[in-house]
PLY file of the C-alpha trace (Angstrom):
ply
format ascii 1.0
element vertex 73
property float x
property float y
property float z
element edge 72
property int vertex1
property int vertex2
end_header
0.00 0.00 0.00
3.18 2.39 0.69
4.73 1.83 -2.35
1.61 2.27 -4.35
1.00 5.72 -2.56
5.12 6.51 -3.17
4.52 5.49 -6.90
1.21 7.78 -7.30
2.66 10.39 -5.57
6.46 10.41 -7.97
3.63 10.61 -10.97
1.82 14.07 -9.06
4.86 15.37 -7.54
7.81 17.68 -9.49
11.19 16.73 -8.70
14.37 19.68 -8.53
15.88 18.78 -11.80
11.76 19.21 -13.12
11.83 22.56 -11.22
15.20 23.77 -12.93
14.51 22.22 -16.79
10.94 24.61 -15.98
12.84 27.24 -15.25
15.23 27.15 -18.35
12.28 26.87 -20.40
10.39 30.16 -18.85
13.91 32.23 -18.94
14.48 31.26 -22.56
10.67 31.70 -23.65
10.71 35.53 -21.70
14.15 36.43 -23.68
12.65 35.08 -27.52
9.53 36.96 -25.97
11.43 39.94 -25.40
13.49 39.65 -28.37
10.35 39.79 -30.27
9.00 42.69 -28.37
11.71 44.81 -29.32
11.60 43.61 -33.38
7.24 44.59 -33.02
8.45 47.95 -31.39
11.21 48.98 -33.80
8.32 48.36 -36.92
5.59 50.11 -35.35
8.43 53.03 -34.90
9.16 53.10 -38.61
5.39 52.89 -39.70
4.73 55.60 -37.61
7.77 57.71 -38.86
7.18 56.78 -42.30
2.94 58.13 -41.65
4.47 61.05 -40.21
6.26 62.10 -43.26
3.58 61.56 -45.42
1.12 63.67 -42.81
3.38 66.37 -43.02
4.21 65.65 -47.04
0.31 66.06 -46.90
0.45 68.98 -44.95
3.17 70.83 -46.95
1.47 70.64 -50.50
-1.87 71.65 -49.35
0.05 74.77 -47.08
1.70 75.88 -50.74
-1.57 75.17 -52.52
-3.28 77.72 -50.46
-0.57 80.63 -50.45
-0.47 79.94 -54.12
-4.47 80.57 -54.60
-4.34 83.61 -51.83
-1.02 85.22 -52.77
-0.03 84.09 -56.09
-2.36 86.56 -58.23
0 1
1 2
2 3
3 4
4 5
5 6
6 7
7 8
8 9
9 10
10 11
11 12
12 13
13 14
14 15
15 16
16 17
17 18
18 19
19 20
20 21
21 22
22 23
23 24
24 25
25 26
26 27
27 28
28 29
29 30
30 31
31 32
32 33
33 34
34 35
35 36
36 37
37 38
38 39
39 40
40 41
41 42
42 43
43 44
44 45
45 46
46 47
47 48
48 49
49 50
50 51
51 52
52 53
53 54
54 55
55 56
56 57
57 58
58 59
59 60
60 61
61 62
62 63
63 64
64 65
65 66
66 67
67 68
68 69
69 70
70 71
71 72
């Protein structure tokens, strides 16, 4: 009866070297996670440079088409 309770309890219970192989797999999943994080961030940096440019771009040519129409007679 012992031994079955030992048995069904090794098949519950973690052991240490289950406890450090967990914890090499959560530090190397939070550095590809944060590795990742940092590639999504640079992007979304461009795109939102590159929209800015164009805003402005945007903002420019309808500026000059306006002093052209007021003060270009």
């Amino acid at each position: 009866m012992v031994k079955e309770t030992n048995e069904q309890n090794l098949k519950v219970l973690s052991t240490k070297e289950d406890v450090v192989n967990l914890r090499a797999e959560l530090k190397e999943d939070i550095a590809n996670l944060r590795a990742e994080l940092k590639t999504d961030i640079a992007n979304t940096k461009a795109e939102i440079i590159k929209w800015m440019f164009l805003f402005w771009i945007g903002q420019l040519a309808a500026f000059i088409a306006i002093a052209k129409y007021f003060f270009g007679k």
